[in-house]
Backbone as a chain_set.jsonl record, in Angstrom:
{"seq": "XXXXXXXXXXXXXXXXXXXXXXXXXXXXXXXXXXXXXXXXXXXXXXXXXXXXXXXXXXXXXXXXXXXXXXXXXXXXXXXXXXXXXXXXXXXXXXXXXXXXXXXXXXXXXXXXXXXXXXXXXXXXXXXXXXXXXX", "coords": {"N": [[0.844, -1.175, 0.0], [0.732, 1.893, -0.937], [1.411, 4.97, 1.227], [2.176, 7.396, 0.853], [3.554, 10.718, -0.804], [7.105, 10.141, -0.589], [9.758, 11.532, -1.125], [11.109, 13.765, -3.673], [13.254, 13.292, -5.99], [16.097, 14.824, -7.762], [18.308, 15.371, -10.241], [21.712, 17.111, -10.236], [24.16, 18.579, -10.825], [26.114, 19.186, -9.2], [26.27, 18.803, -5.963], [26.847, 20.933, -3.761], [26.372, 22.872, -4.96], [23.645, 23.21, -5.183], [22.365, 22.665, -2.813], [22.851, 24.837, -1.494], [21.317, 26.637, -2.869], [18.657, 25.093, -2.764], [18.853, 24.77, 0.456], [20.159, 26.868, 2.094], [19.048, 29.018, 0.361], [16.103, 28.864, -0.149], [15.595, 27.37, 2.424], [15.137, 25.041, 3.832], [15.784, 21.983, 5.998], [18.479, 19.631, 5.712], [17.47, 16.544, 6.19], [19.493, 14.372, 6.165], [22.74, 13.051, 4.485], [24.991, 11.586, 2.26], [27.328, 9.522, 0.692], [26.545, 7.475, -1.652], [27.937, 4.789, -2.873], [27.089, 2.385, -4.387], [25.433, 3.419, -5.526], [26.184, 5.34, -7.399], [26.254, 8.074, -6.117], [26.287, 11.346, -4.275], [24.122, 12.373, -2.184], [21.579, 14.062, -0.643], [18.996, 14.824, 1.437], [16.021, 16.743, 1.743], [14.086, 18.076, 4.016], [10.163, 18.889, 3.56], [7.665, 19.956, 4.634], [5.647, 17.192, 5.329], [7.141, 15.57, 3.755], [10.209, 15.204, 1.488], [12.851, 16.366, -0.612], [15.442, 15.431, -2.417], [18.522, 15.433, -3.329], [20.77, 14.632, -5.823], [24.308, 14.061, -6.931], [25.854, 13.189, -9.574], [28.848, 10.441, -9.023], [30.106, 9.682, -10.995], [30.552, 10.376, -14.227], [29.638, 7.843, -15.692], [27.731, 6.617, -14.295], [24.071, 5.984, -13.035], [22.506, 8.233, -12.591], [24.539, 10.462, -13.709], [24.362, 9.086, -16.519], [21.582, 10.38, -16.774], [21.627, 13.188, -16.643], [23.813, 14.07, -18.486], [22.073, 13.1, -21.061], [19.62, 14.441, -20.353], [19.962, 16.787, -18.538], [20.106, 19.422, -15.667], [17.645, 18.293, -13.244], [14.47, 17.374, -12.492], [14.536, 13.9, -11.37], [12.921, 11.476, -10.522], [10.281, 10.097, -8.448], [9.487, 9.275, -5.25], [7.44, 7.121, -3.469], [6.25, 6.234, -0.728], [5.946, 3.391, 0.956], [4.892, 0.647, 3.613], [6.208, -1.717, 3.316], [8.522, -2.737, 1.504], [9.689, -4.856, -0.009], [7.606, -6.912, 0.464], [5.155, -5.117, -1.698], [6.798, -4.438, -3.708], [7.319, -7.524, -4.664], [4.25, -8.003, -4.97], [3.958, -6.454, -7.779], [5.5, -7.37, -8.935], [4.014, -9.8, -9.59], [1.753, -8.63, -10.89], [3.199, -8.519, -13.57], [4.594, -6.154, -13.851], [7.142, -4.123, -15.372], [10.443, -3.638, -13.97], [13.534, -2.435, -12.467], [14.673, -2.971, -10.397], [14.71, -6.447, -8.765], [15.09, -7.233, -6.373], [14.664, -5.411, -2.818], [16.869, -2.852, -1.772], [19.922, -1.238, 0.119], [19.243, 2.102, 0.481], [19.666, 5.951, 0.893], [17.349, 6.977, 1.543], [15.9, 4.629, 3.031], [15.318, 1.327, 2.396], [14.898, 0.409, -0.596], [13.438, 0.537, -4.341], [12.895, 0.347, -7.325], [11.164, 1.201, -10.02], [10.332, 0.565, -13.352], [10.894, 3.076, -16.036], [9.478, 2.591, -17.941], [6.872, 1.212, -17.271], [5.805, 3.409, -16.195], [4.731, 5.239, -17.801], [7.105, 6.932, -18.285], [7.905, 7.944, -16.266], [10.635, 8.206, -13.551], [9.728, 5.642, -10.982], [10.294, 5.476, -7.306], [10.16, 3.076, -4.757], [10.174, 3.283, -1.119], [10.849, 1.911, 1.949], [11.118, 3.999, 4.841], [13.808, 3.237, 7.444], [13.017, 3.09, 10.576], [14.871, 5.092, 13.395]], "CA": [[0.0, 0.0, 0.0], [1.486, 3.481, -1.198], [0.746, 5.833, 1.889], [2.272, 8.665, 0.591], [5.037, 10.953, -1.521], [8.079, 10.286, 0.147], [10.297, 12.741, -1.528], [10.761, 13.802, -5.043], [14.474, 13.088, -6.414], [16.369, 16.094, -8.513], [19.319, 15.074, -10.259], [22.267, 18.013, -9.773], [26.005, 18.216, -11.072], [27.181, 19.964, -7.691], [25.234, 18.949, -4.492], [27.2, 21.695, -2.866], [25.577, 24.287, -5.056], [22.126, 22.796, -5.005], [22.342, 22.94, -1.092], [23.419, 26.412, -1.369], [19.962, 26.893, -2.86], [17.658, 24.942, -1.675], [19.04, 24.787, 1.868], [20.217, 28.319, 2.205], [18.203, 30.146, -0.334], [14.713, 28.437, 0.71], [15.547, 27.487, 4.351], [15.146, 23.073, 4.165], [16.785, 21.334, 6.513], [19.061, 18.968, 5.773], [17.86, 15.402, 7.179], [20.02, 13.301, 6.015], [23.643, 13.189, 3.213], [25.597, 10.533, 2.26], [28.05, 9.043, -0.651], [26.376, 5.72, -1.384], [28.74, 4.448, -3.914], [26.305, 1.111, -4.889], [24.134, 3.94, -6.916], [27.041, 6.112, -7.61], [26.004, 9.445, -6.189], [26.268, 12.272, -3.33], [22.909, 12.639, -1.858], [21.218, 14.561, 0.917], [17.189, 14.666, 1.647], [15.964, 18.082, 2.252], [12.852, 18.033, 5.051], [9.407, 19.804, 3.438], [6.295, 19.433, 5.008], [5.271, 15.954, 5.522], [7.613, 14.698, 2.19], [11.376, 15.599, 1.238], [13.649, 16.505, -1.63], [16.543, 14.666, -2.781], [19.343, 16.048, -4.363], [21.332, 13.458, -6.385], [24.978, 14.785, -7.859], [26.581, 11.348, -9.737], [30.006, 10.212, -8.628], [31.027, 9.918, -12.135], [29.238, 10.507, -15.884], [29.242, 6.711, -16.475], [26.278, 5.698, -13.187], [22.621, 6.336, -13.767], [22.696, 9.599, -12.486], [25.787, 10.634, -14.803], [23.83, 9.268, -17.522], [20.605, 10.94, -17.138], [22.425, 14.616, -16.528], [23.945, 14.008, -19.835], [20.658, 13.346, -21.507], [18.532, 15.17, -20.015], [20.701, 17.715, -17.869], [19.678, 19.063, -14.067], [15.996, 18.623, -12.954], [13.522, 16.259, -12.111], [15.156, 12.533, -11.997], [12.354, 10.597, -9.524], [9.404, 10.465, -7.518], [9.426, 8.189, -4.647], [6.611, 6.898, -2.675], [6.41, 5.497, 0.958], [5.045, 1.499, 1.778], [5.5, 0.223, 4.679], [6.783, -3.097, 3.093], [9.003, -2.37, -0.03], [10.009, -5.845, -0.746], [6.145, -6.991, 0.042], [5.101, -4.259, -2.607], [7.929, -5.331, -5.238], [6.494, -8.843, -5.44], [2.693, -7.195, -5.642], [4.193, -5.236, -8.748], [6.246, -8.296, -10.074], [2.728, -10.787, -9.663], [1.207, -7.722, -12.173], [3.845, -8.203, -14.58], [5.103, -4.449, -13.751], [8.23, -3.892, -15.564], [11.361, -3.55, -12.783], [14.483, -2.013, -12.903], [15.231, -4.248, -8.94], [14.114, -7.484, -8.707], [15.134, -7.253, -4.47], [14.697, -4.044, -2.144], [18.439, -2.749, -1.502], [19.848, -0.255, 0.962], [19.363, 3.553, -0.302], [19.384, 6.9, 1.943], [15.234, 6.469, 1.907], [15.542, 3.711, 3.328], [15.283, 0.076, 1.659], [14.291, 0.652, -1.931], [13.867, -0.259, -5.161], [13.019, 1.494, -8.951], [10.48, 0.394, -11.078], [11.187, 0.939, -15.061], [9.73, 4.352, -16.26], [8.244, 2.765, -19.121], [5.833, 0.878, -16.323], [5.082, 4.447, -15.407], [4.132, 6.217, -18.318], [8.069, 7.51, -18.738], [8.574, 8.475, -15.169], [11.036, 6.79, -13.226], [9.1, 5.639, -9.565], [11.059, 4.464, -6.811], [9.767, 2.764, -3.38], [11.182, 3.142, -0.22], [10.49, 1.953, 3.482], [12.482, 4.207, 5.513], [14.734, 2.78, 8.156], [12.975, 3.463, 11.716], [15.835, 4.036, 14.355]], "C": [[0.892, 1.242, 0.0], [0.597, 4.279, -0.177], [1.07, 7.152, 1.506], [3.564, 9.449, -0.446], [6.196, 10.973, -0.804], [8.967, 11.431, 0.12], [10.177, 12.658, -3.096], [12.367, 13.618, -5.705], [15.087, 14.063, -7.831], [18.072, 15.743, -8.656], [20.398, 16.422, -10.68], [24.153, 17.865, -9.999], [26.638, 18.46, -9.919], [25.921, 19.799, -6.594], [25.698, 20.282, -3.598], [26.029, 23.136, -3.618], [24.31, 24.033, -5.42], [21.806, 23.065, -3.618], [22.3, 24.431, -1.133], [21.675, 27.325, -1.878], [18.66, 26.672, -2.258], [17.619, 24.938, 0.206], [19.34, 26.272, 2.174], [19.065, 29.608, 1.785], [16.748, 29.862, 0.47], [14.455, 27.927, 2.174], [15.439, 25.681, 4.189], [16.11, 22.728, 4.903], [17.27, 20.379, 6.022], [19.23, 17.727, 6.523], [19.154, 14.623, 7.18], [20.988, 13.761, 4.588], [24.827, 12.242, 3.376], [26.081, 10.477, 1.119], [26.876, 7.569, -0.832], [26.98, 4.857, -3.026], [27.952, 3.243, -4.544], [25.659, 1.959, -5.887], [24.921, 5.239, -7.335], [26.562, 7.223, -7.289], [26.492, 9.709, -4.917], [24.683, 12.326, -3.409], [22.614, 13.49, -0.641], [19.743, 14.734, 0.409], [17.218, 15.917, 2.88], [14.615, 17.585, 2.809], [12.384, 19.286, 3.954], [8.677, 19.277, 3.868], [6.618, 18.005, 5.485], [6.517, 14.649, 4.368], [9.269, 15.367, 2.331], [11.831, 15.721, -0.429], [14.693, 15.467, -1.472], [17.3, 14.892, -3.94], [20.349, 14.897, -4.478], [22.605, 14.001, -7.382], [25.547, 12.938, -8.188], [28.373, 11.619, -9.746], [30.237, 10.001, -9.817], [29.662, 9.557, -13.04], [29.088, 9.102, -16.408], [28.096, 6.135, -15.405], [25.432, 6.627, -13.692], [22.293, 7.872, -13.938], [23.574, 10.799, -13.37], [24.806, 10.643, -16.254], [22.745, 10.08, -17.981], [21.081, 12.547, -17.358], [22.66, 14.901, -17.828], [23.102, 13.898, -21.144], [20.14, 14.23, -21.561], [19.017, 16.554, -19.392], [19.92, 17.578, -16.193], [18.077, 19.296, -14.233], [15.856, 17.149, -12.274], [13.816, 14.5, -12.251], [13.733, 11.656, -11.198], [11.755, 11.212, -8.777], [9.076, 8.959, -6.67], [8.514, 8.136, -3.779], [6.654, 5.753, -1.509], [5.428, 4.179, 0.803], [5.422, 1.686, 3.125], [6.073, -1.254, 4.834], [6.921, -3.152, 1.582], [9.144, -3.474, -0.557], [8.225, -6.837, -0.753], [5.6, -6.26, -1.349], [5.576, -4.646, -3.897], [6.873, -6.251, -5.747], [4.958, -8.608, -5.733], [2.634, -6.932, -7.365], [4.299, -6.881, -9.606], [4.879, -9.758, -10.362], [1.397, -9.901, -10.944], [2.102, -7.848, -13.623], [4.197, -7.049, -14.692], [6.72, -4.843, -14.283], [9.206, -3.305, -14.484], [12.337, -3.242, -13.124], [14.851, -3.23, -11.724], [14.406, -4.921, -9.076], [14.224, -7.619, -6.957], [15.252, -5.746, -4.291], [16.39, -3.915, -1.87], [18.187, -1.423, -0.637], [19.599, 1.309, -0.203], [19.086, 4.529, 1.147], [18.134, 7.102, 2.879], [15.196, 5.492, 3.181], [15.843, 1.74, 2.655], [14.373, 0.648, 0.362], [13.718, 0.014, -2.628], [13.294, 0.402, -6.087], [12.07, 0.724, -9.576], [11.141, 0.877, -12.676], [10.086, 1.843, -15.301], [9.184, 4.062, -17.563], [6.881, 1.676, -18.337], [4.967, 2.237, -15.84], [4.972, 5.414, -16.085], [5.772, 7.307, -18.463], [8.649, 8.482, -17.344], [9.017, 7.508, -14.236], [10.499, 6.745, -11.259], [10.291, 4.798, -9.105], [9.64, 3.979, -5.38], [10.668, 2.797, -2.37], [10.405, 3.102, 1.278], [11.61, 2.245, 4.429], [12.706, 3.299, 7.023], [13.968, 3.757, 9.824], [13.965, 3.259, 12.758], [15.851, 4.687, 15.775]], "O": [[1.682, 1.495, 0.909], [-0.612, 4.402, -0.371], [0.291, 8.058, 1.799], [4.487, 8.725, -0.817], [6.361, 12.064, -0.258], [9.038, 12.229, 1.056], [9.475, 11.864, -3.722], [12.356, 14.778, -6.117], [14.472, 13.958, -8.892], [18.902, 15.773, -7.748], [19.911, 16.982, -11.662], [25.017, 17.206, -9.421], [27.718, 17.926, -9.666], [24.919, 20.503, -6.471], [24.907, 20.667, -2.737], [25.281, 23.953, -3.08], [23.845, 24.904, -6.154], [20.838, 23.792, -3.393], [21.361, 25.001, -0.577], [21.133, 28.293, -1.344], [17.882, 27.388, -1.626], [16.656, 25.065, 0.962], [18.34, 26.839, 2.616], [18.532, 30.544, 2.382], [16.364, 30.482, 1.462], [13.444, 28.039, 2.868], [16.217, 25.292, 5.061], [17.264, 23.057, 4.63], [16.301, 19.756, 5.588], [20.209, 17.436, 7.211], [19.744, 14.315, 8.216], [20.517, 14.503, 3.726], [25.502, 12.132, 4.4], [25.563, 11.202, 0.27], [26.612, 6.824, 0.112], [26.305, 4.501, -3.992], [28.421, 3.137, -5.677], [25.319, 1.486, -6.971], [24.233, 6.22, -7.617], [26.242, 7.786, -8.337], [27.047, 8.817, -4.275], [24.063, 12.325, -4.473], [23.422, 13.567, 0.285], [19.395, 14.772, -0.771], [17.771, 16.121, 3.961], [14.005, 16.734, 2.161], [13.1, 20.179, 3.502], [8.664, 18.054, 3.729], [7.711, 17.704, 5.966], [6.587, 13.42, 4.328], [9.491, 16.038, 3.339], [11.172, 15.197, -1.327], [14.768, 14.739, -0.482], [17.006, 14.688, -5.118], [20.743, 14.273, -3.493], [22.279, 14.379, -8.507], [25.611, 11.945, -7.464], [29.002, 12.556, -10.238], [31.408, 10.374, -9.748], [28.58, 8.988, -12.897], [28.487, 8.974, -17.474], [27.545, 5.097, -15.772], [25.636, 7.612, -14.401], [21.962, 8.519, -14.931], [23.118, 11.923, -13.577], [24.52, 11.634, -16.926], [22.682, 10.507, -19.134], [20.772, 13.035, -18.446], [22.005, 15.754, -18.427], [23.403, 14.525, -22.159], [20.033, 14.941, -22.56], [18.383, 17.529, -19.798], [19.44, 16.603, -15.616], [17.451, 20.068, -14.958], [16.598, 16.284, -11.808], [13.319, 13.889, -13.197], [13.762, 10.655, -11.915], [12.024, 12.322, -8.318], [8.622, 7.915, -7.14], [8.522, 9.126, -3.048], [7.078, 4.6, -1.592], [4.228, 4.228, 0.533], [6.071, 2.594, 3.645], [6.337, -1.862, 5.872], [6.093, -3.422, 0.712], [8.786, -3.476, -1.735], [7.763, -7.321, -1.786], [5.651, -7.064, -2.28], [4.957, -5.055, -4.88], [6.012, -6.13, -6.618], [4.497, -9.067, -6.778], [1.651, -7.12, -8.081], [3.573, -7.38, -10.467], [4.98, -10.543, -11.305], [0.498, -10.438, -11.591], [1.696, -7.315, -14.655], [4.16, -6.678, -15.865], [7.401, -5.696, -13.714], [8.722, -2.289, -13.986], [12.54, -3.61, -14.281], [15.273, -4.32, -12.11], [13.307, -4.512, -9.448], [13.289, -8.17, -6.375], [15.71, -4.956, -5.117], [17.066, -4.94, -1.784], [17.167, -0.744, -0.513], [19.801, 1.368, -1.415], [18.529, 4.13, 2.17], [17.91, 7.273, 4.077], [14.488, 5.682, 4.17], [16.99, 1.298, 2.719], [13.298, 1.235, 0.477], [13.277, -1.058, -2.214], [13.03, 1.501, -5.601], [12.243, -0.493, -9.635], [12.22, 1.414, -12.925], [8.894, 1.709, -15.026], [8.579, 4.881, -18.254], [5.914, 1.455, -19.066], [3.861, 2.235, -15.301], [5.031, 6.523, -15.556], [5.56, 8.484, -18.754], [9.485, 9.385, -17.348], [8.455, 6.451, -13.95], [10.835, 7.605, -10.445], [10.991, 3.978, -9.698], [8.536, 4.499, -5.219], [11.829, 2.429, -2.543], [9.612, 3.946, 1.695], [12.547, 1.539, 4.803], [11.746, 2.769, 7.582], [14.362, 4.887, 10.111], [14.236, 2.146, 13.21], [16.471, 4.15, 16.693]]}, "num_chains": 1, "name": "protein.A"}
């Protein structure tokens, strides 16, 4: 069950000068920033309301992030929505025949993840994530 938008994911050549905006310029705190080298990026998850941002710079132009930049440039990479049982969920998706980018939930900043394929979603790429209560 999707309870809600988790955050919205914004892919960014320089997390420092994305911060510099949205954290400075507009005031967001800064929950959470991390390397997580498995999905090649710099990340941090800006607190709004009830939901967050997620600024995504890629550790180098050959991971996903890298690639889309190059494509597409900076903006809008992902919109991730909250379960409360991501790898429950998955197999929901994968018993629909939903096209998958993960076949298992993996760690991510969110939480436990996982990506569906944005041609399952109409050309936008969804993730899931059940964050990490600690």
């Amino acid at each position: 069950m999707i309870e809600k938008i988790h955050h919205i994911g914004v892919a960014v050549r320089s997390l420092d000068e994305a911060l510099k905006f949205y954290s400075e310029t507009l005031g967001l705190p800064v929950q959470a920033s991390a390397t997580v080298e498995e999905q090649g990026v710099k990340a941090a998850l800006l607190t709004i309301g009830g939901s967050e941002i997620e600024l995504l710079e890629p550790l180098s132009p050959e991971s996903p992030v890298g690639r889309f930049l190059e494509r597409k440039g900076e903006g809008l990479h992902h919109i991730c929505f909250q379960t409360p049982d991501v790898a429950a969920e998955l197999e929901g998706l994968k018993a629909k025949g939903v096209e998958l980018i993960d076949q298992q939930p993996r760690r991510g900043l969110a939480g436990m993840i996982c990506f569906l394929h944005p041609k399952a979603s109409r050309g936008v790429l969804v993730e899931l994530a059940t964050p990490v209560v600690s």
